[in-house]
C-alpha positions in Angstrom: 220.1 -55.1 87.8 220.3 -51.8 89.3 222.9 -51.0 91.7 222.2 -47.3 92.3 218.9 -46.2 94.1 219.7 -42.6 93.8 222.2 -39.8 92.0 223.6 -36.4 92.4 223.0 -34.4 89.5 225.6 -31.4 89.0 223.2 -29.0 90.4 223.2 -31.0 93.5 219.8 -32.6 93.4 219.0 -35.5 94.1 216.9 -37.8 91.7 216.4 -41.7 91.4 218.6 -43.5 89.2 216.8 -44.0 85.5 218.9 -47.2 83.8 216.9 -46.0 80.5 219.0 -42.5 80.4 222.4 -44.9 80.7 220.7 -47.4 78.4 220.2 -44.3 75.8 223.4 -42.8 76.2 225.1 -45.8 75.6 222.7 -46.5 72.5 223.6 -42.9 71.2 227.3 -43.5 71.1 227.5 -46.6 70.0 225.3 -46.0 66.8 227.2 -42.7 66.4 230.3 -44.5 66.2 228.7 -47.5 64.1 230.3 -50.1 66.8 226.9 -51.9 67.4 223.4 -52.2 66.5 220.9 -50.8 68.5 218.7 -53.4 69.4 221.9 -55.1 71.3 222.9 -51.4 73.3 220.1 -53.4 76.0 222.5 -55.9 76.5 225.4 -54.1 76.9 224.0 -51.5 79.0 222.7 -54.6 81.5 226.3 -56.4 81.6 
């Protein structure tokens, strides 16, 4: 369910979009937080 092909990076490069970096970042906060599990970030990253 990717809506992005591509993204700018701050250095102006452009690379293709990697849901997995979103899905990981999302993962890492949540579990920093203790607000959800990890095996359910997946799901919430996807919505």
């Amino acid at each position: 369910m990717t809506y992005f092909k591509n993204v700018v990076k701050r250095n102006g490069i452009t690379v293709p979009f990697d849901e997995k970096k979103i899905e990981n970042a999302i993962a890492k906060a949540f579990i920093a937080t203790g607000e959800v599990e990890a095996r359910n970030v997946s799901t919430i990253a996807g919505a």
